[in-house]
C-alpha positions in Angstrom: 0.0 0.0 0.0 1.2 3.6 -0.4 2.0 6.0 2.4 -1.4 7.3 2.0 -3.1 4.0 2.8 -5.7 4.4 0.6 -6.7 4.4 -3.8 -9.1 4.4 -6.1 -10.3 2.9 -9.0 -13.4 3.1 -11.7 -15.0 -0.6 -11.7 -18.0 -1.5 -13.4 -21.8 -1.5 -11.3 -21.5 -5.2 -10.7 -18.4 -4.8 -8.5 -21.1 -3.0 -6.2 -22.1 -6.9 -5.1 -18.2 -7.8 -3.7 -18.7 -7.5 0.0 -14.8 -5.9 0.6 -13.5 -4.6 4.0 -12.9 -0.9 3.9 -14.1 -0.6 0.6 -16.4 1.8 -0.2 -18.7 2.5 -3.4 -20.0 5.4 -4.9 -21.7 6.2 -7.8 -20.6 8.9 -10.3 -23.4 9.8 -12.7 -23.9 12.0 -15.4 -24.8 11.8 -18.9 -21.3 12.9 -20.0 -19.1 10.5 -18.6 -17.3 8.6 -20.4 -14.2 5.7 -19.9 -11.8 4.6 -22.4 -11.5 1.4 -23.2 -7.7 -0.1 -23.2 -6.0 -3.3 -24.3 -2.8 -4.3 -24.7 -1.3 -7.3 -25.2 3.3 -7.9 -25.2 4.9 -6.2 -28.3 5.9 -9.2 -31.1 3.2 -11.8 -30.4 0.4 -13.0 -32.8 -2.8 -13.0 -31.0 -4.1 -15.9 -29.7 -7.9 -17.0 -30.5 -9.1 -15.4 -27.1 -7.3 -12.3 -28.2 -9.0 -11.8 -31.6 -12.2 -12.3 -30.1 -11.5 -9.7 -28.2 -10.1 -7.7 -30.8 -13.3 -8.2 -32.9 -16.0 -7.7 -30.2 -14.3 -3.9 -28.7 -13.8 -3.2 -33.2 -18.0 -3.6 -33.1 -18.3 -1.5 -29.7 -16.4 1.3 -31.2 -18.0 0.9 -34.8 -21.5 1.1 -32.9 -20.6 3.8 -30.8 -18.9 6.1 -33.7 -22.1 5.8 -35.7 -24.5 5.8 -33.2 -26.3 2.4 -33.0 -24.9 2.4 -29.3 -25.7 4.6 -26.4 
C-alpha cells in the first residue's frame, strides 16, 4: 500500500455486489461521462484466438458507438 493508505479505481456496477472490507462504493453519474476502453497485449506476439475475439468484439463496440447504434 502507499503511504497514503488508501486508492481508487473506476470498476463496473456489478463490483457493487463484492462484499470488501474498507471498501467503499460510490456512484458517479452524469450523462457525459465517459471511460476509455484499453487493451494491450506484449509487443511481437500474434494474437491468440481469445485475443481476436476480443479484438473483434471492442472493433464492433467502437464501430456502434462512432455511428450511433450504441448509447
Amino acid at each position: 500500500m502507499d503511504a497514503s493508505e488508501m486508492g481508487f479505481t473506476l470498476v463496473p456496477d456489478q463490483v457493487k455486489r463484492l462484499t470488501r472490507e474498507n471498501v467503499s462504493f460510490v456512484e458517479i453519474t452524469g450523462d457525459s461521462i465517459s471511460v476509455p476502453a484499453i487493451a494491450s497485449r506484449r509487443r511481437g506476439e500474434a494474437p491468440n484466438s481469445v485475443m481476436r475475439l476480443a479484438n473483434t468484439i471492442l472493433a464492433e463496440l467502437v464501430e456502434n458507438r462512432l455511428t450511433g447504434r450504441y448509447p
